[in-house]
N, C-alpha and C positions, 0 to 999 in steps of 0.2 A: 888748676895748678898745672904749669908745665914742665915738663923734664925733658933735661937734655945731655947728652953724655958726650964726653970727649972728643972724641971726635966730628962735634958738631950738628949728629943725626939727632933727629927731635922725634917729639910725640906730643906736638902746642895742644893745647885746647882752645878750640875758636868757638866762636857762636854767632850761629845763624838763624834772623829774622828772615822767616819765610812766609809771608800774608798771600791767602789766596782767596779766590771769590767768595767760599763759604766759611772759611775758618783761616785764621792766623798759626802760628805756630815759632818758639823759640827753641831749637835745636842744640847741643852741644857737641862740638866733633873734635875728633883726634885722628892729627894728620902726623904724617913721618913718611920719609922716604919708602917702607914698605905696608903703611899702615892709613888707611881712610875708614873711621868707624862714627856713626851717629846715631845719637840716644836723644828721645823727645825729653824737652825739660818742660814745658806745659803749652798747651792747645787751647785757643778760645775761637767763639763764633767770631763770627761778622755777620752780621744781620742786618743789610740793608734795611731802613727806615723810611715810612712813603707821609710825606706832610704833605698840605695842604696841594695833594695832588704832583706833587713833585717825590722823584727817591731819591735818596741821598745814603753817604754811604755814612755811620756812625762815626768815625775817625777818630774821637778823643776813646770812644771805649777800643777802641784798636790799640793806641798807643798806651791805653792802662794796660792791656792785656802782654805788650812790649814788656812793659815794666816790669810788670808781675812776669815774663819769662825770663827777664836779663838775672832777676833774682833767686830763682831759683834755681838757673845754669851754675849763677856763682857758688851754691851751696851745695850741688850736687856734682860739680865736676870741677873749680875750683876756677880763678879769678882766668878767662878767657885774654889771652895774647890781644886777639882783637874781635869787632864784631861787624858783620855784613848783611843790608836789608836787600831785599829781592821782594817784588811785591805785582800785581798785577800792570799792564800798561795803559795810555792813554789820560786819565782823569786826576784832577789837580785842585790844590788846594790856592784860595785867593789871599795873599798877605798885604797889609796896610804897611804904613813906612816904617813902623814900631817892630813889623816883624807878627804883629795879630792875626789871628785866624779869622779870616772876615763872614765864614759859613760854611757849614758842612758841604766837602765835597760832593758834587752831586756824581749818581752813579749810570757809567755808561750806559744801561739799560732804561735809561728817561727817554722819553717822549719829547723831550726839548728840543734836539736837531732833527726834526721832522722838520722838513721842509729846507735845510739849513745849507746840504751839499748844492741846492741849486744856487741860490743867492751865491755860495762860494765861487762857484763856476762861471756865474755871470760877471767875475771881477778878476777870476785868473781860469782862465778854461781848462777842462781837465786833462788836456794831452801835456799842457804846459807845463802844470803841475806836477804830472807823474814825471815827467824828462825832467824835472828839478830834484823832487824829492823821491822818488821810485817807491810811492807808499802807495797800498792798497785804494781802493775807492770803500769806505765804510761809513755809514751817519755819523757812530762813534767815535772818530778820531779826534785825535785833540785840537786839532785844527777846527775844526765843525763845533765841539764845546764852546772853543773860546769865544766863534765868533754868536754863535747861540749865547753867552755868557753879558757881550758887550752889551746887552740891551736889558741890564739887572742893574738895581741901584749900586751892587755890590762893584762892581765893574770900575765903578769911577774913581774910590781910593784905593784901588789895588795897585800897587806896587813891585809884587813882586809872582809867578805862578810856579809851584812847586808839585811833579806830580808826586805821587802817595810816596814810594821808598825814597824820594826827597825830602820829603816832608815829616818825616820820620825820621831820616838822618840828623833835619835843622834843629830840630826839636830835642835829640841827644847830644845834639856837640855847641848848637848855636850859629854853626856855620853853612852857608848856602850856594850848593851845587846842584847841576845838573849831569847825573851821570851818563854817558855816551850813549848805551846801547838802547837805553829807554827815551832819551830824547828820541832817537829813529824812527821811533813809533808815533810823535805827532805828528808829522806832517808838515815839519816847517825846519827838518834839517838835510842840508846835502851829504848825502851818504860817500860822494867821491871827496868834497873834501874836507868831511865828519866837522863841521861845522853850521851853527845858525844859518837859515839861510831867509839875510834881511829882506831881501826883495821881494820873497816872498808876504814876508810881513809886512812892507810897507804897502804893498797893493792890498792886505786885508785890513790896514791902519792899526795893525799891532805893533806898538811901541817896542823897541826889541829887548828896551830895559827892563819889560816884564821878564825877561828869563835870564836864569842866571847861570854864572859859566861853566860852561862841561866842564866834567871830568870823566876821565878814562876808569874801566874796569882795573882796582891794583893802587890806584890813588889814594892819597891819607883823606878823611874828608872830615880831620877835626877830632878831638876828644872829650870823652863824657863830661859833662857841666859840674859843677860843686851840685845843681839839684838832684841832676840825675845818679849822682854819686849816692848822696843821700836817701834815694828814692828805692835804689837795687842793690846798696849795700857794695857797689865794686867801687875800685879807684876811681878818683876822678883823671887818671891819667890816662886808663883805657883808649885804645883807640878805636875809630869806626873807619873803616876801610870801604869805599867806593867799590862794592861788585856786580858784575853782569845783571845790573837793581832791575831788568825787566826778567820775571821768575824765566820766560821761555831762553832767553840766554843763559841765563845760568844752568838750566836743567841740557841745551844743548853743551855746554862747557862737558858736562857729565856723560854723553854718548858715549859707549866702553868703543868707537870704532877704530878700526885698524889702519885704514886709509880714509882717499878721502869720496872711494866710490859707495858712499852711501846715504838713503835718504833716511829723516828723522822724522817721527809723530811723537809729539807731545804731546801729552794725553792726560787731559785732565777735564776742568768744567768747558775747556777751547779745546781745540784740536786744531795744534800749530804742524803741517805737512811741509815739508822742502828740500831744502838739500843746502850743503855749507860749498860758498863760493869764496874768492876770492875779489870780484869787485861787481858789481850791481847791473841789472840787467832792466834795461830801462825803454825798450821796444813799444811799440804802441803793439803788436800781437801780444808782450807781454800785461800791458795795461788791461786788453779787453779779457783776458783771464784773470785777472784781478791776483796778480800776484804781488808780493811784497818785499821790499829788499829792504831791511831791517838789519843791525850791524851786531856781529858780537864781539869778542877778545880776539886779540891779537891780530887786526887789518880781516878778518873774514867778515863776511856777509850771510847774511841768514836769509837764503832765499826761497819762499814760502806762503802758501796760502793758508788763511784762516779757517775751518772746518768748525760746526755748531757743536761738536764733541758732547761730551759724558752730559751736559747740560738738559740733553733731553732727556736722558733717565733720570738725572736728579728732579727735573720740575715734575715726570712724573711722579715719582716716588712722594714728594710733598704733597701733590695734589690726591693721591692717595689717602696719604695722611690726614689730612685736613676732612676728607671725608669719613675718618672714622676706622678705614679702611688700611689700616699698615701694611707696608711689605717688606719683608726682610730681603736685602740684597742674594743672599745665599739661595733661599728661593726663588724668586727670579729669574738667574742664572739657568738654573737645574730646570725652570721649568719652558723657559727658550731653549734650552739644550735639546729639547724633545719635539720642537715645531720645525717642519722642515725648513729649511735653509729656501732665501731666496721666493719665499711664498707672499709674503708684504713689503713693502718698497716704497718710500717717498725722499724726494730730497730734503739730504740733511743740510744744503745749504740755505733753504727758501729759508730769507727773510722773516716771512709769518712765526718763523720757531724764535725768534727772538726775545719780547717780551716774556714776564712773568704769567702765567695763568695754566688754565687747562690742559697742559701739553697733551694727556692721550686723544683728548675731544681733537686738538688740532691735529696731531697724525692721522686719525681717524679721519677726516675731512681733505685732508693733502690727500688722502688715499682715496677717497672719492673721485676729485678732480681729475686725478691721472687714471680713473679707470682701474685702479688696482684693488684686490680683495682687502677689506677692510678687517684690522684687528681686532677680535671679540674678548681676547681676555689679557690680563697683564704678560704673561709668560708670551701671546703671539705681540701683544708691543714692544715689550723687552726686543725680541728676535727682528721686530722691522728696525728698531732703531740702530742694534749694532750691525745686522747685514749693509741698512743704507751708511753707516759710518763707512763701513769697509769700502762698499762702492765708491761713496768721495773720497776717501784715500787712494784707489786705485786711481781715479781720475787726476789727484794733485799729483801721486807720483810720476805717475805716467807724461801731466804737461809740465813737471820741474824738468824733466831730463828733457822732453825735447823743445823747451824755450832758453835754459841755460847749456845746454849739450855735456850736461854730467852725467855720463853713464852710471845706473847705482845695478850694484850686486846683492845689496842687501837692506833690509827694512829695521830701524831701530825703533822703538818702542819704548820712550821713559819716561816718567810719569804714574800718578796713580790706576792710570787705564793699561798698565804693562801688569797687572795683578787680574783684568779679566781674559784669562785665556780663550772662553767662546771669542770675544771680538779679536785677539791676538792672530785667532787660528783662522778666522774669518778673512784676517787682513792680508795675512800669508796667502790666502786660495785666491784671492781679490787679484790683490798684485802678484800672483805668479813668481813671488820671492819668497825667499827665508825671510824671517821675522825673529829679532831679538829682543827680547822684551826683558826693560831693565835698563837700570837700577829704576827703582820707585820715588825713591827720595832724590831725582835726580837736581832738581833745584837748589834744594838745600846741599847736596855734594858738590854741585860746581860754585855756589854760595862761598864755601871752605876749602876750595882747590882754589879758589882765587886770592881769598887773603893768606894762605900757607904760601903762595908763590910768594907774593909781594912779601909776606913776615922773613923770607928766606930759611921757610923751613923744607921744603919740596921746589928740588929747581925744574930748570927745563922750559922743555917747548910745552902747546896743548896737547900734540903727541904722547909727552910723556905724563900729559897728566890723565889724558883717556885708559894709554896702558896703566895707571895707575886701578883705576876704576875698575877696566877686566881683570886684576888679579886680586881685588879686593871685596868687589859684589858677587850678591847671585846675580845670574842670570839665568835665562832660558831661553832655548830656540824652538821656534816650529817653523816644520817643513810646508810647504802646500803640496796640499793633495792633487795628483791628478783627475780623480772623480768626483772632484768638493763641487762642481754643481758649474751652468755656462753665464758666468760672471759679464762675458762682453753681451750677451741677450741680455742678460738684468738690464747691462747700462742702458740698452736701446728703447728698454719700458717706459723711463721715464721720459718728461717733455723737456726737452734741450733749452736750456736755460743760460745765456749769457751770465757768465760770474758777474763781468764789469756793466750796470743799467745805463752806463752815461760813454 
């Protein structure tokens, strides 16, 4: 239900689809001029599913679990203004001419594009590539799927490729877009001029009517179906609004920052490091650090490298489990809090942490390699994983500022990984900055700061939508310690490791 009073100031209810690696989630928020608040309406897995030796991700129990949240927003907070998906990037579903789902999406974490960036490279070289598209070098980009994809029966009637918060939008309105800021992430758009870029595809023999046409963060992208009406119980006149659909833009939309000298970690199962530019930095020094220039709202650029993030303590904590073995997160914590700092150490960017499996057996084994003391119990894993985080964040902030030359003052931290203050406080001593940690829900905030702009219920620039955020979050700050421990020695332990292998 929305309310609005004479003089035009509001208080909408919108609702925000926010799907992330482990779990989905449908939101309900209430935006106004002095007012940005969100309440969960319900939460479901995503449980990646491994057939016949392939993963893939479940996607129809994704969108039932859409369903079953768009329903419950409406019941609990009343028929939403509009609603906006935000979801992980890169990986895409295959549609026949009919609009059919031709297969479960398969999930970046496959074993498929093994092998696949070289054949790429043997048809557009990688310097080329990056001077086109200024996208990172990763197996899993979309670019690397598709063409890994071409040599499946599925490949042949596909007509049209949809990644996930695409394909969830077609699916509630019937209508088929590619929103801006997540296109940037596959690999086959020019970020100068936020456009397809065909050339690219026709040297990989991608038809470029497989993808279908941008739209910008703010755009209408259609209205709920007569089914979908049926299904959630809202109008079918709802609208779905186009927003920052790759989750790391939106949760950057949500940084409470004051200007624009500051770097961002987004912190969740990734750990997105950077800085917000103005237009793309496309260096062959920036290629070999594997940086990425990725677009969000309003003409900025998200310029930034990928970090293995919270991901390693999640696989360990499963692999725990699976043993029989549980650990509660609070525990963990408390009991890294007590292992000295800086005593285990492995790169959190090496490759090998990728995959699903054993994660403490592989940190334990990276710790071999580089000669470093090896972790004997959860609490000293805990504590290698979030010191080596901090390290690689010192390292991306450190070459954001001097590959783009944006001085930062301050470290922002939003995200679910802005609620572990050991790595907060870690990341502060690391980088030799302040650290803000907050908002948490920052996804799903810039989710709803986006379609409040476009509803015209919150005007303005993103300046005024960030100070929106600082007078309406918590937040917190930590200071770095001068005595927290010699961070530039940590660096030197490890073996110096090219970001970019090619």
């Amino acid at each position: 239900m929305n309310t609005r009073n004479r003089n035009g100031s509001s208080r909408d209810v919108f609702a925000a689809v926010d799907l992330g690696a482990s779990s989905g989630r449908v939101l309900a928020g209430r935006v106004g001029p002095e007012v940005l608040s969100v309440t969960e309406a319900h939460r479901f897995v995503n449980r990646p599913v491994r057939v016949g030796g392939t993963l893939y991700w479940d996607v129809l129990a994704l969108y039932g679990g859409v369903l079953d949240g768009l329903r419950a927003a409406g019941r609990t907070a009343g028929t939403p203004t509009s609603i906006g998906i935000d979801a992980w990037a890169v990986d895409f579903g295959l549609l026949d001419a009919g609009g059919t789902l031709l297969g479960n999406p398969v999930h970046y974490r496959d074993e498929r594009t093994t092998g696949i960036p070289e054949r790429v490279h043997a048809r557009v070289c990688a310097e080329r590539l990056y001077a086109v598209t200024g996208i990172q070098h990763a197996s899993f980009t979309t670019i690397h799927q598709l063409v890994a994809a071409a040599d499946t029966p599925q490949f042949g009637p596909a007509r049209r490729a949809l990644l996930i918060p695409d394909l969830i939008s077609y699916w509630l309105t019937g209508e088929a877009g590619t929103e801006l800021t997540n296109a940037s992430t596959t690999g086959l758009l020019d970020p100068d001029t936020r456009r397809w870029s065909t050339e690219i595809m026709a040297e990989l023999d991608l038809d470029p009517d497989l993808f279908a046409p941008l739209r910008a963060p703010g755009a209408a992208a259609g209205t709920l179906t007569d089914d979908v009406s049926a299904e959630t119980g809202l109008p079918a006149g709802v609208r779905v609004t186009a927003v920052a659909s790759h989750d790391t833009a939106s949760a950057v939309v949500a940084v409470p920052a004051r200007d624009e000298r500051f770097a961002y970690i987004s912190s969740g199962t990734w750990s997105l490091v950077g800085v917000e530019l103005d237009a793309p930095v496309r260096g062959e020094e920036s290629r070999r650090a594997n940086f990425t220039n990725e677009l969000g709202i309003d003409g900025t650029v998200r310029y930034l490298r990928n970090v293995m993030g919270l991901w390693l303590l999640q696989e360990c904590m499963r692999h725990w489990d699976r043993l029989g073995r549980p650990q509660s997160l609070d525990r963990l914590l408390d009991d890294a809090a007590r292992v000295a700092p800086l005593r285990f150490l492995v790169d959190a960017g090496d490759p090998v942490f990728l995959p699903p499996g054993d994660m403490p057996e592989r940190i334990a084994e990276a710790c071999r390699r580089a000669g470093e003391p090896v972790p004997r119990t959860p609490g000293e894993t805990v504590r290698c994983i979030l010191d080596s985080l901090a390290l690689a964040y010192r390292r991306a902030v450190r070459d954001a500022q001097r590959l783009s030359g944006r001085a930062v003052d301050v470290v922002h931290v939003v995200g679910g990984g802005a609620l572990n203050t050991l790595l907060c406080q870690a990341t502060a001593d690391a980088c030799a900055l302040p650290v803000v940690a907050g908002p948490t829900e920052a996804a799903a905030l810039g989710n709803l700061l986006v379609q409040a702009r476009a509803a015209g219920t919150v005007p303005g620039s993103l300046a005024d939508l960030r100070a929106l955020v600082r007078t309406t979050q918590p937040l917190r700050r930590h200071e770095p310690r001068p005595d927290a421990g010699d961070w530039a020695r940590a660096a030197d332990r490890l073996p110096k490791r090219a970001e970019s292998p090619v």
